[in-house]
TITI-551217 format. One record per residue (C-alpha): residue in three letters; y, x, z. Coordinates in nm, 4 decimals, always signed. Layout:
(rec "ala"; (Y; X; Z))
...
This chain:
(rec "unk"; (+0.0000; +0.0000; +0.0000))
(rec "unk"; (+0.2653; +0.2964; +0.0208))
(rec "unk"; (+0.4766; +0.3095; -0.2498))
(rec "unk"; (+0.4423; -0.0806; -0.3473))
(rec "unk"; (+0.7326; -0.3318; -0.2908))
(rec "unk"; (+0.6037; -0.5434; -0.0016))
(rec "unk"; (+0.7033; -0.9125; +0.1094))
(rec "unk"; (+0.6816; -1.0731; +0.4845))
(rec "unk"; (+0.4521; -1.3092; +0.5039))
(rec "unk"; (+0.4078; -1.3414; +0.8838))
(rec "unk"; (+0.6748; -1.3236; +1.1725))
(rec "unk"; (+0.6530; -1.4560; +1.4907))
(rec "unk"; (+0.6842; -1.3860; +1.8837))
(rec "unk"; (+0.2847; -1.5168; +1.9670))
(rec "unk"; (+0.0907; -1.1742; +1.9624))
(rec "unk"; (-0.2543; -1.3868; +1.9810))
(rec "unk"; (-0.0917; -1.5741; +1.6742))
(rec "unk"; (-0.0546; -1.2721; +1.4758))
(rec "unk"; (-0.4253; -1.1348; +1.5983))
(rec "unk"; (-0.5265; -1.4546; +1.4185))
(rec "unk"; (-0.3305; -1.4069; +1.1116))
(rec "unk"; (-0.4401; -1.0102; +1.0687))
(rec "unk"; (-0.8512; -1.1512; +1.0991))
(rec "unk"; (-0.7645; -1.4249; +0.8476))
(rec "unk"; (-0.6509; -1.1384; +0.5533))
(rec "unk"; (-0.8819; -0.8753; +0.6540))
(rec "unk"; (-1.1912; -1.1374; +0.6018))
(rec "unk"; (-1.0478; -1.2430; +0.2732))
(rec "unk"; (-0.9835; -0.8167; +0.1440))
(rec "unk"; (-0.6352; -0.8698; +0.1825))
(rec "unk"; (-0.4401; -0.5304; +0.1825))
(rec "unk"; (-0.1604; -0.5741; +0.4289))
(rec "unk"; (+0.0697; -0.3946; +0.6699))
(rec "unk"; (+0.0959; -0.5651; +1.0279))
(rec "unk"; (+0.3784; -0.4358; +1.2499))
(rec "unk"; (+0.5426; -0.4860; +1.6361))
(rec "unk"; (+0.9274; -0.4398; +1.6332))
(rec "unk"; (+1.1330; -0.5048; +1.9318))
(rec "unk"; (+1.4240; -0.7065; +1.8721))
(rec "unk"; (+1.7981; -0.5246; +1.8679))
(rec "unk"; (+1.9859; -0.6249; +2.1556))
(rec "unk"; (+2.3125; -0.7917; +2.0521))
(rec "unk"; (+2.6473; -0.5076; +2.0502))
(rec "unk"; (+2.8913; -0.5171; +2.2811))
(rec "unk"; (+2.9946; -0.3898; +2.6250))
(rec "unk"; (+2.6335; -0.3411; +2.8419))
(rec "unk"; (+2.4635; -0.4031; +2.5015))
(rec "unk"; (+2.2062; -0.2041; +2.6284))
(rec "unk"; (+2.1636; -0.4647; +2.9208))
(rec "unk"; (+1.9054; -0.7247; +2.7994))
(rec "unk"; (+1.9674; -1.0093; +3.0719))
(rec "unk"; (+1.5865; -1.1403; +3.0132))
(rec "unk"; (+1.4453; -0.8158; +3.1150))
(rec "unk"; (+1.5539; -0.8681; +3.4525))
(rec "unk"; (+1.2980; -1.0895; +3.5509))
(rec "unk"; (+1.0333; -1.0156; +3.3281))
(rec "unk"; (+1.0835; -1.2492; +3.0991))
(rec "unk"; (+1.1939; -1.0406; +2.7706))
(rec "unk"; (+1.1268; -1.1891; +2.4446))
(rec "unk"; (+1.1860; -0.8622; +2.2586))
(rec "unk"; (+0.8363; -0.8193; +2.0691))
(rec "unk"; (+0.8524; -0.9573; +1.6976))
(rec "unk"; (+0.5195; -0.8759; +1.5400))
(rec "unk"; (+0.4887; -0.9084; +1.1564))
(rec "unk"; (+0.3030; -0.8588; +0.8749))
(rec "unk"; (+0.4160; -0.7593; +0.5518))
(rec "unk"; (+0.1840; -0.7467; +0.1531))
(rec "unk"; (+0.2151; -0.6366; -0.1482))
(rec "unk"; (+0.4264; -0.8478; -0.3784))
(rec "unk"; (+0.1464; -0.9162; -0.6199))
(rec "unk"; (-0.0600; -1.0818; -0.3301))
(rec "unk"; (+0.2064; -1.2679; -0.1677))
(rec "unk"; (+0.1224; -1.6122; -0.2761))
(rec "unk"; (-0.3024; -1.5454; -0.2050))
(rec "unk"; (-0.1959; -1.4008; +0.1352))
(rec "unk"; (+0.0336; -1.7516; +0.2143))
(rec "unk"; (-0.2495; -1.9987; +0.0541))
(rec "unk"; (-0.4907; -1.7995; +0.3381))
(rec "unk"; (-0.2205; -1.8520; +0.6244))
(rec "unk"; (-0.1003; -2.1893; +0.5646))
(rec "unk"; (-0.1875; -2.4254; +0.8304))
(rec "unk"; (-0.3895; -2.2057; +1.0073))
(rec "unk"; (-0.1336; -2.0055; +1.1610))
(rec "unk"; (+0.2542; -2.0629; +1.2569))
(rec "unk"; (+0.4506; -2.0904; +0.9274))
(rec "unk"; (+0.7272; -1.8364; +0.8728))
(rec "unk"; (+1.0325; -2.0753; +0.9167))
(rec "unk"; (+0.9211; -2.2506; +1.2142))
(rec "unk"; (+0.8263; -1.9417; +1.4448))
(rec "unk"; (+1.1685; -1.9598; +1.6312))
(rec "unk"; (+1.3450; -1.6336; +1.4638))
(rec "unk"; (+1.6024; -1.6567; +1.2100))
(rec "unk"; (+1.5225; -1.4698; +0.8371))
């Protein structure tokens, strides 16, 4: 997959979610690239300072998963309905 233009086809904040969603493509032979990112915290004065960390309730983790364009539309046919859709997972595109 280096070199090839990739597309997301998964994003979401549910970690077993995304467990789910990596199985589902790696039955089928799909080539794909999963990832965990933590989320920026917004700029400012104390922008370091993420107030949900305090109490151990940080939403930071956005795990992913990204394919190659040419299997985009195989990879979402495999997803859909069996995992969260895209749009609905709570985090803006």
């Amino acid at each position: 997959m280096l070199g090839l233009r990739q597309s997301m086809v998964y994003r979401s904040r549910d970690k077993e979610d995304w467990m789910c969603a990596r199985g589902l493509l790696e039955e089928q032979g799909i080539a794909h690239k999963p990832s965990e990112k933590e989320e920026m915290p917004m700029g400012g004065c104390g922008a370091k300072i993420q107030p949900g960390n305090f109490w151990g309730k940080s939403r930071g983790r956005i795990f992913c998963i990204e394919v190659a364009l040419e299997l985009k539309e195989k990879a979402e046919r495999i997803l859909q309905g069996k995992v969260l859709p895209v749009r609905e997972c709570g985090i803006r595109l």
